[in-house]
MDTraj code that builds the backbone (N, CA, C; nanometers):
import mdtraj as md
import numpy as np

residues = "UNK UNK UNK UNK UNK UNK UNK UNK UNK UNK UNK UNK UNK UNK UNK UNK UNK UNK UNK UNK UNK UNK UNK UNK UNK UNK UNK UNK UNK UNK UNK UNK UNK UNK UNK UNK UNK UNK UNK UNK UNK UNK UNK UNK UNK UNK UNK UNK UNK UNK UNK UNK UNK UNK UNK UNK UNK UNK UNK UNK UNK UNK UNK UNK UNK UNK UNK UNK UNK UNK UNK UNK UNK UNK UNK UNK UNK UNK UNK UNK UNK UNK UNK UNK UNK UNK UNK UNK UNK UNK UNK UNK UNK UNK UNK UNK UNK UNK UNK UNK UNK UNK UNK UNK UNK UNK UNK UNK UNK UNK UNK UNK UNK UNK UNK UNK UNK UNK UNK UNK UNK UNK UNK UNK UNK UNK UNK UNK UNK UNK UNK UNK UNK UNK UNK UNK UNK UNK UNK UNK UNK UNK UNK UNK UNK UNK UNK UNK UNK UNK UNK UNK UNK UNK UNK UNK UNK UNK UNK UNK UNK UNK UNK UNK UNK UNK UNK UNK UNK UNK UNK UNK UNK UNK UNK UNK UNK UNK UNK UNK UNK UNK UNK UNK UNK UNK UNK UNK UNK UNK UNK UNK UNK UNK UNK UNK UNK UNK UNK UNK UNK".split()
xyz = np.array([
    [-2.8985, 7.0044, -19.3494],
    [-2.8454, 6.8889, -19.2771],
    [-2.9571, 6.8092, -19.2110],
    [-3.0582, 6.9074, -19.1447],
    [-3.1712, 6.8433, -19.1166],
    [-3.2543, 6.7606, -19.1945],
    [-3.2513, 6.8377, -19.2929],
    [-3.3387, 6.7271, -19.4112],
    [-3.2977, 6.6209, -19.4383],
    [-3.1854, 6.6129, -19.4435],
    [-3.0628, 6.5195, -19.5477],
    [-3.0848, 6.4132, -19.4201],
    [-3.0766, 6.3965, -19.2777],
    [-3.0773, 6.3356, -19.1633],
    [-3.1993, 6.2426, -19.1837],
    [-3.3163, 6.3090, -19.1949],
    [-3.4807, 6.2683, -19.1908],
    [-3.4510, 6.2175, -19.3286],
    [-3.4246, 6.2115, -19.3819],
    [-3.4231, 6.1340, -19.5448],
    [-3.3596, 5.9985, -19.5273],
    [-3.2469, 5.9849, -19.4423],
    [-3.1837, 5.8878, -19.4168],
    [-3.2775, 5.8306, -19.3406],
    [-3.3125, 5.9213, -19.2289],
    [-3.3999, 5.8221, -19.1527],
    [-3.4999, 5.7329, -19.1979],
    [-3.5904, 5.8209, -19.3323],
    [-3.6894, 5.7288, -19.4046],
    [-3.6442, 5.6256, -19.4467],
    [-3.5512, 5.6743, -19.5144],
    [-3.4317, 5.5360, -19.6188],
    [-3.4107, 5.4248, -19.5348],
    [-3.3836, 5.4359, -19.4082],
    [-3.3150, 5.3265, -19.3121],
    [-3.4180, 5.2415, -19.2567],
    [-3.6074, 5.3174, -19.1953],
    [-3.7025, 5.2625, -19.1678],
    [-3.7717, 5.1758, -19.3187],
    [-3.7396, 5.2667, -19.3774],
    [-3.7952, 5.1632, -19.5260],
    [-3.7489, 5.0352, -19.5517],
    [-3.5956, 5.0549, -19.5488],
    [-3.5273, 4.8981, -19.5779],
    [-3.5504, 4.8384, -19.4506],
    [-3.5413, 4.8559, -19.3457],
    [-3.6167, 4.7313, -19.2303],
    [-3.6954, 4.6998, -19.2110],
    [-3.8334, 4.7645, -19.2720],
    [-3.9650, 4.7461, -19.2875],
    [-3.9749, 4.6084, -19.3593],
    [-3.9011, 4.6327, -19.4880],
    [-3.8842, 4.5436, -19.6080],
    [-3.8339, 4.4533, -19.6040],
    [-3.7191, 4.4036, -19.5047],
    [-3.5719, 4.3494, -19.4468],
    [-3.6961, 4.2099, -19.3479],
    [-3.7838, 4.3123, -19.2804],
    [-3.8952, 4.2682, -19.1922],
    [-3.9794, 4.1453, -19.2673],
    [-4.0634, 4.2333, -19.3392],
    [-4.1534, 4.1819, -19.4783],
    [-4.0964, 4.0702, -19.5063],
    [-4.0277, 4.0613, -19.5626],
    [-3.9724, 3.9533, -19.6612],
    [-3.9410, 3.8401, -19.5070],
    [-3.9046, 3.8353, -19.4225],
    [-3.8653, 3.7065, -19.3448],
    [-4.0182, 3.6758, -19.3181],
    [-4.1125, 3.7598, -19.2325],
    [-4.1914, 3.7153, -19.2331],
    [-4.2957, 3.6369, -19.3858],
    [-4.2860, 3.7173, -19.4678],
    [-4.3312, 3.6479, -19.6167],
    [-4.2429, 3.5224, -19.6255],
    [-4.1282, 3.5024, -19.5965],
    [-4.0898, 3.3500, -19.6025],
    [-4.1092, 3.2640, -19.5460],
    [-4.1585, 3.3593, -19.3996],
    [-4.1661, 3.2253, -19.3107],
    [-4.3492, 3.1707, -19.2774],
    [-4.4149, 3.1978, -19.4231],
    [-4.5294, 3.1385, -19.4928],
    [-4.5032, 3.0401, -19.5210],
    [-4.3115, 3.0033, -19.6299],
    [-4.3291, 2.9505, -19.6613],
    [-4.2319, 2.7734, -19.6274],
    [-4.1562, 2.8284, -19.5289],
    [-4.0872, 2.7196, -19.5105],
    [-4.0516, 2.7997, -19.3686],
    [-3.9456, 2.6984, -19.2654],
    [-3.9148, 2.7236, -19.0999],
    [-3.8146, 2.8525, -19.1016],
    [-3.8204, 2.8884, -19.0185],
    [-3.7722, 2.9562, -18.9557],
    [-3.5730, 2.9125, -18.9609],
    [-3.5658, 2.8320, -18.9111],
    [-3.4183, 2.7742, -18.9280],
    [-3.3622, 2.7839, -19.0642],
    [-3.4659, 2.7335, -19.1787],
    [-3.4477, 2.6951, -19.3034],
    [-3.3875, 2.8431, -19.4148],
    [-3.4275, 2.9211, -19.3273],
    [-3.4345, 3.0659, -19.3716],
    [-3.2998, 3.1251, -19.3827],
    [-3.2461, 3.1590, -19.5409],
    [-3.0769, 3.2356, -19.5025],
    [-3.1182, 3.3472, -19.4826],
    [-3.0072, 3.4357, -19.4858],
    [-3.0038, 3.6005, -19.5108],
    [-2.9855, 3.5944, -19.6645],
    [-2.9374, 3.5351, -19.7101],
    [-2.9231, 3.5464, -19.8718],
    [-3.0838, 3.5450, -19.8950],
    [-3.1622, 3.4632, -19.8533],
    [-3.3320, 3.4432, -19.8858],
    [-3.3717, 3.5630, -19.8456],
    [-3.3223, 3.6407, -19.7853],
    [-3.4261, 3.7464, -19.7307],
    [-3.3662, 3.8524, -19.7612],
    [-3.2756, 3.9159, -19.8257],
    [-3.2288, 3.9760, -19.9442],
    [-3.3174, 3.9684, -20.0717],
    [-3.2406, 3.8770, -20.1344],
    [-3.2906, 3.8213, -20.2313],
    [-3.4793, 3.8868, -20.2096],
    [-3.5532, 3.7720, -20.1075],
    [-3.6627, 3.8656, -20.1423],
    [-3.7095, 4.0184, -20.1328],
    [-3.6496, 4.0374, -20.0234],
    [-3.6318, 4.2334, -20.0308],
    [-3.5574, 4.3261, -20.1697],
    [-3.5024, 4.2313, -20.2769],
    [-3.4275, 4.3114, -20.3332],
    [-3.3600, 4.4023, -20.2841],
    [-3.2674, 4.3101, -20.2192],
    [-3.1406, 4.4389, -20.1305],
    [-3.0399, 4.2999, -20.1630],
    [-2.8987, 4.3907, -20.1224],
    [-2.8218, 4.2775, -20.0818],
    [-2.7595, 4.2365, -19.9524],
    [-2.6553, 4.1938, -19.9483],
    [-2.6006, 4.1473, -19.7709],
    [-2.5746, 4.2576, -19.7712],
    [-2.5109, 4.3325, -19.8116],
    [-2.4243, 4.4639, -19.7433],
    [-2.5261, 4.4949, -19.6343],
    [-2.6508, 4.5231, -19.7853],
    [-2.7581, 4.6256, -19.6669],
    [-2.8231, 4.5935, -19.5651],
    [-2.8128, 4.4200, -19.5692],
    [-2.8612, 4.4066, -19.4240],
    [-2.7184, 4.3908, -19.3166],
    [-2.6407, 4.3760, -19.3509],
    [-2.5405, 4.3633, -19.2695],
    [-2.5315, 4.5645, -19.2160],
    [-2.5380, 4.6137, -19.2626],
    [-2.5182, 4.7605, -19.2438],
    [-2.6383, 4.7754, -19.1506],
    [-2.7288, 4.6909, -19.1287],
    [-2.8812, 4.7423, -19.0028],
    [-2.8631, 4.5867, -18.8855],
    [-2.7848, 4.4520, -18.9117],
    [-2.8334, 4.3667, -18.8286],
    [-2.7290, 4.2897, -18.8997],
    [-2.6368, 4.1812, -18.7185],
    [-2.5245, 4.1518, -18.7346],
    [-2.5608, 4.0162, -18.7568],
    [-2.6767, 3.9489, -18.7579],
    [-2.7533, 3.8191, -18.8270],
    [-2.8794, 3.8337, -18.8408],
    [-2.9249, 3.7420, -18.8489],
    [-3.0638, 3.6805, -18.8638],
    [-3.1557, 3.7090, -18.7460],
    [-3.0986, 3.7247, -18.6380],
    [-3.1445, 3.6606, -18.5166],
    [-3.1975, 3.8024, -18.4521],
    [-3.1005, 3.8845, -18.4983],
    [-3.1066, 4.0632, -18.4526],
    [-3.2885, 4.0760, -18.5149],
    [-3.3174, 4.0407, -18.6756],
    [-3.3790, 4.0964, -18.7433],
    [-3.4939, 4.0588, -18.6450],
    [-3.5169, 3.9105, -18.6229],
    [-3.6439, 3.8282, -18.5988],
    [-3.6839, 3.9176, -18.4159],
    [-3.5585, 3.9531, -18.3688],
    [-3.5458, 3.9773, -18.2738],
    [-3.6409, 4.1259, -18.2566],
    [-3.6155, 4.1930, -18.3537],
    [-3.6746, 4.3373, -18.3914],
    [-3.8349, 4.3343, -18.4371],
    [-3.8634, 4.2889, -18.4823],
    [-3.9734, 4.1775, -18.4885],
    [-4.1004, 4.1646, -18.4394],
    [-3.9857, 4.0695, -18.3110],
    [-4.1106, 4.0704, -18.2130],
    [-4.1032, 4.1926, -18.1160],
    [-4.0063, 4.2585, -18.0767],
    [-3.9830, 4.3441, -18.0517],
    [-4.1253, 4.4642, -18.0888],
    [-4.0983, 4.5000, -18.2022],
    [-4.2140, 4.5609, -18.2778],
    [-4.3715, 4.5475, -18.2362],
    [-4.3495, 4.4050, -18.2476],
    [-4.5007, 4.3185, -18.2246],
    [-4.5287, 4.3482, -18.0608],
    [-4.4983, 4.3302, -17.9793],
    [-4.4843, 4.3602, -17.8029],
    [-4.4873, 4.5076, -17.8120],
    [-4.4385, 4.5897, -17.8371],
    [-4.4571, 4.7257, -17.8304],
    [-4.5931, 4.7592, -17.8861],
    [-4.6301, 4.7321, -17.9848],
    [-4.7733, 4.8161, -18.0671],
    [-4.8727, 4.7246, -18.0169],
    [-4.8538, 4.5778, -17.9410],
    [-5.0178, 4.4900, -17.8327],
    [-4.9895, 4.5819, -17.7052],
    [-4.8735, 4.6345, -17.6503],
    [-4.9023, 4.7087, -17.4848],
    [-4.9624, 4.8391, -17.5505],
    [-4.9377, 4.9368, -17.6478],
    [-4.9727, 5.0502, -17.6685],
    [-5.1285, 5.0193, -17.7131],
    [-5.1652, 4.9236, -17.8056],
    [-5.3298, 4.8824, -17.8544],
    [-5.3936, 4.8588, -17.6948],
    [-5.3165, 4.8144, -17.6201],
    [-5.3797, 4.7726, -17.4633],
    [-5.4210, 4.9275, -17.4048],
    [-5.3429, 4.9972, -17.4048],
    [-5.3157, 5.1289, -17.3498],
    [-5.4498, 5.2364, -17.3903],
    [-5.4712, 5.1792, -17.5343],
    [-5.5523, 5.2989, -17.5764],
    [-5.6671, 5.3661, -17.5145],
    [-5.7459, 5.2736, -17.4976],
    [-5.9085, 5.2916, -17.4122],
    [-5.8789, 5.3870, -17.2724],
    [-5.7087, 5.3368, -17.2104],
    [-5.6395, 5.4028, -17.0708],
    [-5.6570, 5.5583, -17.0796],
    [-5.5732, 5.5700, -17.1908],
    [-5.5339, 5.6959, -17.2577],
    [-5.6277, 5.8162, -17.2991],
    [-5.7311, 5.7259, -17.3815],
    [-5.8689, 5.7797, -17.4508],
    [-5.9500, 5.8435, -17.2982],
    [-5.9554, 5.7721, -17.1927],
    [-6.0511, 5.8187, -17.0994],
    [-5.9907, 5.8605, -16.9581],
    [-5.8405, 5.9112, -16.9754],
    [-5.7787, 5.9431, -16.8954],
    [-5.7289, 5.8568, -16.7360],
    [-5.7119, 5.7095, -16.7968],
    [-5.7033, 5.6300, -16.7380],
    [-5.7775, 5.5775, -16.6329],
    [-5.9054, 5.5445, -16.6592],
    [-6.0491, 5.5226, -16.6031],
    [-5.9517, 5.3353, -16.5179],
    [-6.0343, 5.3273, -16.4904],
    [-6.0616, 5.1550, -16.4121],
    [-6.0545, 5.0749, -16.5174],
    [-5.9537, 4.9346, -16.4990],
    [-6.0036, 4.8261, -16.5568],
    [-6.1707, 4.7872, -16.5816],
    [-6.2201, 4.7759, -16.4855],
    [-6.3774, 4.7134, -16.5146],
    [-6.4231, 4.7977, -16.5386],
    [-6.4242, 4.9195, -16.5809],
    [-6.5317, 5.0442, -16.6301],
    [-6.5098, 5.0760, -16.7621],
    [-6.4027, 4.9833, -16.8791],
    [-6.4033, 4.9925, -16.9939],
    [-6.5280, 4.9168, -17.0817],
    [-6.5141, 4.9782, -17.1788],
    [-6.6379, 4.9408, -17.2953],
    [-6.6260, 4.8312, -17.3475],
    [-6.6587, 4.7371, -17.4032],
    [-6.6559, 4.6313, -17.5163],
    [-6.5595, 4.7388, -17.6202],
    [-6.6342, 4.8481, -17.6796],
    [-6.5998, 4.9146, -17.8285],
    [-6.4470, 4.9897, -17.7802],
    [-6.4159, 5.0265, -17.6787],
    [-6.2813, 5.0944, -17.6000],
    [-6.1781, 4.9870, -17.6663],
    [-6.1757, 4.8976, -17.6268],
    [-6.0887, 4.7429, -17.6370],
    [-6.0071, 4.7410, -17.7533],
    [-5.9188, 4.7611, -17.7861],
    [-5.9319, 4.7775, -17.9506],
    [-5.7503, 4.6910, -17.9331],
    [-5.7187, 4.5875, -17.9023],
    [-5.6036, 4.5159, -17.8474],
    [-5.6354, 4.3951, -17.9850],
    [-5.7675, 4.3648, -17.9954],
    [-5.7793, 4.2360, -18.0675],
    [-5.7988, 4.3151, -18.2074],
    [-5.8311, 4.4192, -18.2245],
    [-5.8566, 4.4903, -18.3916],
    [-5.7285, 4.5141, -18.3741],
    [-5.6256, 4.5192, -18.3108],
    [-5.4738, 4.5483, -18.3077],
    [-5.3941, 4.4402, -18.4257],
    [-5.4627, 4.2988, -18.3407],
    [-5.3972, 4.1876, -18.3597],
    [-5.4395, 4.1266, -18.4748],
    [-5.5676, 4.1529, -18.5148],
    [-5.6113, 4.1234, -18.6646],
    [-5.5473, 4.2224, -18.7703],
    [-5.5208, 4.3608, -18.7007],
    [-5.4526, 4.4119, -18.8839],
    [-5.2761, 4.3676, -18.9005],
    [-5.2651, 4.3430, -18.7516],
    [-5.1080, 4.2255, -18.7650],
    [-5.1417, 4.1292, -18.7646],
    [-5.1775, 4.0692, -18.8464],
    [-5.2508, 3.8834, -18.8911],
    [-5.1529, 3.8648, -18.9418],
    [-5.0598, 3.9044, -19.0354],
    [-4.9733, 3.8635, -19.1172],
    [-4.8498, 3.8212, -19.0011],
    [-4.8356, 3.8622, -18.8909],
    [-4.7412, 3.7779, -18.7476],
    [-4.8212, 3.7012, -18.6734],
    [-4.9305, 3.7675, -18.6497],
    [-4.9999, 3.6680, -18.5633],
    [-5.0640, 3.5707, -18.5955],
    [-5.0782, 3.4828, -18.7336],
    [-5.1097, 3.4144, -18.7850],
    [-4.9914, 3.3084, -18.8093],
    [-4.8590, 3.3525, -18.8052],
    [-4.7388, 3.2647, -18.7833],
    [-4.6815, 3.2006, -18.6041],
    [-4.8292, 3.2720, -18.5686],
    [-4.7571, 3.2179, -18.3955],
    [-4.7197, 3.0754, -18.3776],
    [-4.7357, 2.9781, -18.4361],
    [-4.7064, 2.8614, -18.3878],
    [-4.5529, 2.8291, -18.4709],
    [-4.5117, 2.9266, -18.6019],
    [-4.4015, 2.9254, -18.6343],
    [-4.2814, 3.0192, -18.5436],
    [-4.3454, 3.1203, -18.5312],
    [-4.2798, 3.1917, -18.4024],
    [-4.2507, 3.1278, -18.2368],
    [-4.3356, 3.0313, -18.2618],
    [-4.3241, 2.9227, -18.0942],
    [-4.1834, 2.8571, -18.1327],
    [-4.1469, 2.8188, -18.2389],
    [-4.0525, 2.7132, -18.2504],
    [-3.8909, 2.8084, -18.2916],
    [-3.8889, 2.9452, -18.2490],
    [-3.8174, 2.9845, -18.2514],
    [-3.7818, 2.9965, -18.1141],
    [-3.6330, 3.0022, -18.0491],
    [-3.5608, 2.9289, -17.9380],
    [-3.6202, 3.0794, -17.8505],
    [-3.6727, 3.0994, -17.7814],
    [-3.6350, 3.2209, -17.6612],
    [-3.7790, 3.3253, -17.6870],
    [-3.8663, 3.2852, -17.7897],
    [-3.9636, 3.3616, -17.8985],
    [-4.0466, 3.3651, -17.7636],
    [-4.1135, 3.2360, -17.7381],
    [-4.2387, 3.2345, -17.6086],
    [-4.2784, 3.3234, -17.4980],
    [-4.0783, 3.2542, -17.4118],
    [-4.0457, 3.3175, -17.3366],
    [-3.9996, 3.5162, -17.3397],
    [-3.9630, 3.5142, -17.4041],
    [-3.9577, 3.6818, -17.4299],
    [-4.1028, 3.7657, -17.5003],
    [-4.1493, 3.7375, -17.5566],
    [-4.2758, 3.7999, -17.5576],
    [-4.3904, 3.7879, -17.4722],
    [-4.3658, 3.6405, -17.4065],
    [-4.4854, 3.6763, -17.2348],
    [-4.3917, 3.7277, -17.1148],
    [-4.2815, 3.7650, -17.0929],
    [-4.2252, 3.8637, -17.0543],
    [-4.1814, 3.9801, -17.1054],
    [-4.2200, 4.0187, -17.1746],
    [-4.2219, 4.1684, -17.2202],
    [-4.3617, 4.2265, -17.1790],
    [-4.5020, 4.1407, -17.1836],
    [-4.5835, 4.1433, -17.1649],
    [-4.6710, 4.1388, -17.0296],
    [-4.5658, 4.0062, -16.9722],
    [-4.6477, 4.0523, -16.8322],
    [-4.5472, 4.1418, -16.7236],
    [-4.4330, 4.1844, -16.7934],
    [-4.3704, 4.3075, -16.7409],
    [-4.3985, 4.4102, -16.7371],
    [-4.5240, 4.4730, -16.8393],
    [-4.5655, 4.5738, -16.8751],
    [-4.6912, 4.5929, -16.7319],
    [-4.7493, 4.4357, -16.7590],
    [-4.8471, 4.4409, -16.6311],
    [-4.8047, 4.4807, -16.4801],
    [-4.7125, 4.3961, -16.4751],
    [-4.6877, 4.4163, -16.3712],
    [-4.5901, 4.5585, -16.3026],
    [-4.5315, 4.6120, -16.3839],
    [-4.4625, 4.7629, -16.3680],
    [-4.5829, 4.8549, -16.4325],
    [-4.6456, 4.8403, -16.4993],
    [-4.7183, 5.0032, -16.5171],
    [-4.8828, 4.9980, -16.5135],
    [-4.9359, 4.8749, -16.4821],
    [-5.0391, 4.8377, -16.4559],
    [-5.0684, 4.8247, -16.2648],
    [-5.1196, 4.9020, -16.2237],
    [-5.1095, 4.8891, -16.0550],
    [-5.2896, 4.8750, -16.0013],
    [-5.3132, 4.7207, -16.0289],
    [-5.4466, 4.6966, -15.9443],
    [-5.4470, 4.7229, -15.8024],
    [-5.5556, 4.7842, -15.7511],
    [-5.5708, 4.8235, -15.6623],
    [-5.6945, 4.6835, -15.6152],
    [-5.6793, 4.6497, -15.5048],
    [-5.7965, 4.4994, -15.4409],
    [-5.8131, 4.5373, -15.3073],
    [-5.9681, 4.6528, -15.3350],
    [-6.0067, 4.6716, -15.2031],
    [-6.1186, 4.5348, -15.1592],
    [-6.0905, 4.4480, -15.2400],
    [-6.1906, 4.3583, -15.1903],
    [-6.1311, 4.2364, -15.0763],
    [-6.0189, 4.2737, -15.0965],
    [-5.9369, 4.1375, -15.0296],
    [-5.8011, 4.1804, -14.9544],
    [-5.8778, 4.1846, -14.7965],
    [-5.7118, 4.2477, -14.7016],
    [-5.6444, 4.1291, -14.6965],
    [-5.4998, 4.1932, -14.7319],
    [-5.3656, 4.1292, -14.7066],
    [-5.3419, 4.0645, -14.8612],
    [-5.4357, 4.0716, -14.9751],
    [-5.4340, 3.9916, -15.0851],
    [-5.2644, 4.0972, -15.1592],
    [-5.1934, 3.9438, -15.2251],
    [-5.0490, 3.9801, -15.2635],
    [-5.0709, 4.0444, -15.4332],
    [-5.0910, 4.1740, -15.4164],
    [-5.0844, 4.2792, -15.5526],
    [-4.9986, 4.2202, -15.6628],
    [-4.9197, 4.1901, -15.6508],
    [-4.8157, 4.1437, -15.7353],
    [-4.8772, 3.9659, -15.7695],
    [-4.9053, 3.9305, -15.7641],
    [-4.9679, 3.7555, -15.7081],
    [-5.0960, 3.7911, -15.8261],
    [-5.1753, 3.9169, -15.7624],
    [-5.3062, 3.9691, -15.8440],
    [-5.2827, 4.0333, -15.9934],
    [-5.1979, 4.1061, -16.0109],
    [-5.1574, 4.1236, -16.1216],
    [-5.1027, 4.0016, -16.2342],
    [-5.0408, 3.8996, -16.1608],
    [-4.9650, 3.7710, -16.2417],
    [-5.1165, 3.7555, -16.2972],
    [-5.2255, 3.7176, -16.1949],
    [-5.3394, 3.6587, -16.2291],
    [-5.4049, 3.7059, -16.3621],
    [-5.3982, 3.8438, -16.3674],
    [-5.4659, 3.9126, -16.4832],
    [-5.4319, 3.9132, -16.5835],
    [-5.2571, 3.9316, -16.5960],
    [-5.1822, 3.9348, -16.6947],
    [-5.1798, 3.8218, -16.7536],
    [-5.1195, 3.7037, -16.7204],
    [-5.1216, 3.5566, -16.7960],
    [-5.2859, 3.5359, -16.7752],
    [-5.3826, 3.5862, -16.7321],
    [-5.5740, 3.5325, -16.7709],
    [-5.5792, 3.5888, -16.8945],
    [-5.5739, 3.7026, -16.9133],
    [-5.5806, 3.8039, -17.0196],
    [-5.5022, 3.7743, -17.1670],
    [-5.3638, 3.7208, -17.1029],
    [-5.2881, 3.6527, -17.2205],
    [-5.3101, 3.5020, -17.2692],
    [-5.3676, 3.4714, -17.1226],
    [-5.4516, 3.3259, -17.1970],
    [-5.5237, 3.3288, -17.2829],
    [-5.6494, 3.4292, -17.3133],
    [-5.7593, 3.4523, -17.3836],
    [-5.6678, 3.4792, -17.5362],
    [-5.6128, 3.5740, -17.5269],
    [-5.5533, 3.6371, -17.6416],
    [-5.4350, 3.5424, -17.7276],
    [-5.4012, 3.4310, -17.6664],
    [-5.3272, 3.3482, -17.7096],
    [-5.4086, 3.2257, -17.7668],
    [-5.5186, 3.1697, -17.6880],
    [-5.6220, 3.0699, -17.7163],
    [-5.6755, 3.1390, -17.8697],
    [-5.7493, 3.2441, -17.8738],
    [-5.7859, 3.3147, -17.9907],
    [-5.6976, 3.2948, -18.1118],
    [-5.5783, 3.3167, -18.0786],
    [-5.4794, 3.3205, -18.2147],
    [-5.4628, 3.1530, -18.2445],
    [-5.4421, 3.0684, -18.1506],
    [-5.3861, 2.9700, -18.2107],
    [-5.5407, 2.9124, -18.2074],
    [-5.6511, 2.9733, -18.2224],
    [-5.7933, 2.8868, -18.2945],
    [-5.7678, 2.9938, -18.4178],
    [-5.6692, 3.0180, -18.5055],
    [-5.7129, 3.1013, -18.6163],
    [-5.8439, 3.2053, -18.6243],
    [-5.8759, 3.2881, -18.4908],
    [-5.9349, 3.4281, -18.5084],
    [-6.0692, 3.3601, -18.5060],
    [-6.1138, 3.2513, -18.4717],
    [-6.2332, 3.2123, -18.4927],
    [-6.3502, 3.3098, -18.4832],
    [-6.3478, 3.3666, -18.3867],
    [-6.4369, 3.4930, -18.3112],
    [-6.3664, 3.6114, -18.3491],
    [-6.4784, 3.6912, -18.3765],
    [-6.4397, 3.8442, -18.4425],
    [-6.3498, 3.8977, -18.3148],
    [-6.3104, 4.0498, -18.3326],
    [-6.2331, 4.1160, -18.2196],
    [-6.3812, 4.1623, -18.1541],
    [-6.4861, 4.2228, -18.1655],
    [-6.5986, 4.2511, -18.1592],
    [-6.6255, 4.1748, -18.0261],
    [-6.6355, 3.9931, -18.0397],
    [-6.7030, 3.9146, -17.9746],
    [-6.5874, 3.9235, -17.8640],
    [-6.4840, 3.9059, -17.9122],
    [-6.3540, 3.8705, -17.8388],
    [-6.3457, 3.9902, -17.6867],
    [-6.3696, 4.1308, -17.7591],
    [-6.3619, 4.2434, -17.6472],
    [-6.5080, 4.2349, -17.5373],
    [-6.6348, 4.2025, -17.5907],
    [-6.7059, 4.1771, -17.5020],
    [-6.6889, 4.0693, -17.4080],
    [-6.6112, 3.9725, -17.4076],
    [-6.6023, 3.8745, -17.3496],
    [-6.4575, 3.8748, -17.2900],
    [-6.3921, 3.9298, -17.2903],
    [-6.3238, 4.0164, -17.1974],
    [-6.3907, 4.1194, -17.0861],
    [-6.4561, 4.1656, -17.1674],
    [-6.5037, 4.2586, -17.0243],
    [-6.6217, 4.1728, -16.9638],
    [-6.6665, 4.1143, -16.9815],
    [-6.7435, 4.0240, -16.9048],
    [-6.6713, 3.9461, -16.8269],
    [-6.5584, 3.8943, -16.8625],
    [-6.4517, 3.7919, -16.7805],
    [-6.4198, 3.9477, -16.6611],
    [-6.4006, 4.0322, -16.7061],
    [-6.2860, 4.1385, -16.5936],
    [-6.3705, 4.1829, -16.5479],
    [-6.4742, 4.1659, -16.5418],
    [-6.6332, 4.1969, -16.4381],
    [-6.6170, 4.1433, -16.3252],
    [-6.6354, 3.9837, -16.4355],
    [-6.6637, 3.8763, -16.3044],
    [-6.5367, 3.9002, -16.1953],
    [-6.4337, 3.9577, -16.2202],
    [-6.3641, 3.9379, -16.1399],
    [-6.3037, 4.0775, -16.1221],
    [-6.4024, 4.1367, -16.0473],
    [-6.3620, 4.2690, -16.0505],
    [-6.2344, 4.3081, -15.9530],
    [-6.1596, 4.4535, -16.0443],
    [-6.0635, 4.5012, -15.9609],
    [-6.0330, 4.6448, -16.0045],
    [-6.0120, 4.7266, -15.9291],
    [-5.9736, 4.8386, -15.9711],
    [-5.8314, 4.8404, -16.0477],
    [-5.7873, 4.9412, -16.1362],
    [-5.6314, 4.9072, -16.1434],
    [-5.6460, 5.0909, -16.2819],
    [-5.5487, 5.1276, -16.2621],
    [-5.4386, 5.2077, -16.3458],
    [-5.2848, 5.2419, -16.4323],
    [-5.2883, 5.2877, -16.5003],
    [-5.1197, 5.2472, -16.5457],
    [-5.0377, 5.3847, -16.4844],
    [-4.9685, 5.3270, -16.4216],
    [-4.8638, 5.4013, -16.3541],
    [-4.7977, 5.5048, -16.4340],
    [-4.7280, 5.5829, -16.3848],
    [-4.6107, 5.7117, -16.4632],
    [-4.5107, 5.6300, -16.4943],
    [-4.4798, 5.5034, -16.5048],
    [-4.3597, 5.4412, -16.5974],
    [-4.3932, 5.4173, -16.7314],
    [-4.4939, 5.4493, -16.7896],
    [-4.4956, 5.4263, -16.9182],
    [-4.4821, 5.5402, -17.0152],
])
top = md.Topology()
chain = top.add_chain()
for i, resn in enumerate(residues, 1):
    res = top.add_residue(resn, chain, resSeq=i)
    for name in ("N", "CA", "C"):
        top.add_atom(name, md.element.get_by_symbol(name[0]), res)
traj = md.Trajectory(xyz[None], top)
């Protein structure tokens, strides 16, 4: 029964993988709006049933998505945390950083960001998923500044940090992840702060 369970399970991650694939492969090639479920069948070689049997439209799929995409940039953020037992913001490496080698082997989404902008709620829900993460499991500590508002300091880092990482994508990757992580930690120098990720994650 166990087996037979985990078999399904593969079966079910496979076709949404694919279900996945194919919208994003379409939406290379024409909008987002323009897009049926019959098109994204059709290119998955599945039919409606089978997406109707994982997602009650279109909107679920795209929704899962980004979903996906926000989960595996906070965990690529996390790593260097994790790797060194959650050391200090400013005491990470250039080579630790590994958020932008994240975002280059997902080129195939993050290379549609400006098609993903023009989807209704897309913006707004992925820089709040994002600077929610900052601000609940990220806890800067600013012994440099009494009475300074923690929460105020965190906004600062989170949308600075997502500025950089957003400027980057919509210049098409101009700068390697390489250049990109040193110049991050040179920016989180200049503005030094202690900080850790909390037990909510």
């Amino acid at each position: 029964m166990v087996t037979k369970d985990l078999g399904m399970d593969r079966r079910v991650r496979r076709t949404k993988r694919l279900l996945k694939y194919a919208l994003i492969t379409l939406m290379n090639e024409k909008s987002y709006e323009q897009i049926t479920v019959t098109d994204i069948v059709e290119h998955a070689d599945y039919n409606r049933a089978t997406f109707y049997r994982h997602y009650n439209q279109k909107a679920d799929l795209i929704k899962e998505i980004i979903t996906d995409q926000t989960n595996g940039l906070i965990q690529a953020f996390k790593v260097p945390y994790k790797k060194n037992n959650y050391i200090h913001l400013n005491a990470l490496a250039p080579s630790e950083i590994v958020i932008f080698n994240y975002i280059i082997e997902n080129k195939y989404f993050y290379a549609l960001w400006r098609e993903f902008e023009a989807i209704p709620g897309f913006y707004e829900t992925f820089l709040q998923s994002i600077t929610r993460f900052f601000k609940q499991d990220i806890n800067l500590i600013t012994p440099y500044h009494d009475g300074l508002d923690n929460n105020m300091y965190t906004s600062f880092y989170a949308y600075g940090i997502l500025g950089i990482i957003l400027d980057w994508i919509k210049n098409d990757f101009e700068q390697s992840p390489d250049y990109m992580a040193k110049q991050l930690c040179k920016i989180i120098n200049y503005y030094p702060a202690e900080s850790f990720i909390t037990g909510n994650t």
